[in-house]
C-alpha positions in Angstrom: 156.5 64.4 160.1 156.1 66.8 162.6 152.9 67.9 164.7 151.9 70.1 167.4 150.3 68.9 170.7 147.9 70.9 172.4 150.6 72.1 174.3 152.5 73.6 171.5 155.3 70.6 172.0 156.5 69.1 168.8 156.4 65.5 168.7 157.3 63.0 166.2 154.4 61.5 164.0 155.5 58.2 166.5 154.3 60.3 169.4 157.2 58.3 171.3 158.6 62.0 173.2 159.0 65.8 172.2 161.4 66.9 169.1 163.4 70.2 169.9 162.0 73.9 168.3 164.3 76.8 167.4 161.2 78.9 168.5 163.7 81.0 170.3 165.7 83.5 169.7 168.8 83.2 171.8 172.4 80.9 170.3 172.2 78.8 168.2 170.9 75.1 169.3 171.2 72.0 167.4 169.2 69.3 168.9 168.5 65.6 167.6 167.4 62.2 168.1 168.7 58.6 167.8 165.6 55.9 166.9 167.4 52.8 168.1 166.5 49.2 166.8 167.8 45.8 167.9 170.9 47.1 169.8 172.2 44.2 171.9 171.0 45.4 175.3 169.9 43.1 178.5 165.9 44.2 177.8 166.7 42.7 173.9 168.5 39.8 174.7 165.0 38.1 174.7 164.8 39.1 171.3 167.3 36.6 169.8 165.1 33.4 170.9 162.2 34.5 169.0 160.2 37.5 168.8 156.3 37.3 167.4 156.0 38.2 163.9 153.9 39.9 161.8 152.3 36.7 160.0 152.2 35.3 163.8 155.0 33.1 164.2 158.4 33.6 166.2 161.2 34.0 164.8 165.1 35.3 165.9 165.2 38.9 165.7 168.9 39.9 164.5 170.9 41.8 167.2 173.6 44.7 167.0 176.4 45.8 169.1 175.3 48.7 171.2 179.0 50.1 170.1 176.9 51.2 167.0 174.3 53.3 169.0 177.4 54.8 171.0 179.5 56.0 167.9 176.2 57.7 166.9 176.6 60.2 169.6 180.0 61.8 169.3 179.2 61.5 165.3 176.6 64.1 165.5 178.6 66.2 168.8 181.1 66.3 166.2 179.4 68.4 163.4 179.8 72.2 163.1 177.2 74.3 164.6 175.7 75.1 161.0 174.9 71.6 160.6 172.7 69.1 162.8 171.2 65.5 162.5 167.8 66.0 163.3 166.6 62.4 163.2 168.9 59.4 163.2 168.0 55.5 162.7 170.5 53.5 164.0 169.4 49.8 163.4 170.8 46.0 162.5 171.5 46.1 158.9 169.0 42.8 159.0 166.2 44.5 160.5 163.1 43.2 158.6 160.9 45.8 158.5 162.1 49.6 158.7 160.0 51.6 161.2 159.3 48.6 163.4 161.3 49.3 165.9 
């Protein structure tokens, strides 16, 4: 979903940062995002020992190689300028909950 701030700025229904418009009318732009879960960075490392859950307890959170966030970006550089990925997930296949991250 996509709103309007006061500002006339899409966001995302997250309201984590803008989304692109084509509110223009110059080339053609293709614009998109990457929602990234559980990629094996130094600020997730924390998250393999035990993150809090949502019945309360800890548990391990599973982990993936941030390889998988960094093919994501020449994938959708790759595609023809009639196409575009406007919102892409790229997340541990083990992820508990989708849209938690």
């Amino acid at each position: 979903m996509i709103s309007l701030s006061r500002g006339g700025t899409a966001r995302s229904d997250t309201g984590r940062g803008p989304l692109p418009t084509r509110t223009h009318t110059g080339p053609t732009l293709a614009c998109g995002q990457i929602n990234i879960g559980n990629a094996a960075t130094e600020m997730a490392a924390k998250l393999a020992d035990g993150a809090l859950q949502a019945n309360g307890t800890a548990a391990p959170e599973p982990l993936m190689d941030v390889e998988c966030v960094a093919r994501a970006v020449p994938h959708m550089a790759s595609l023809p300028p009639e196409a575009n990925i406007l919102l892409l997930a790229v997340m541990t296949a083990k992820m508990p909950f989708v849209g938690r991250n």
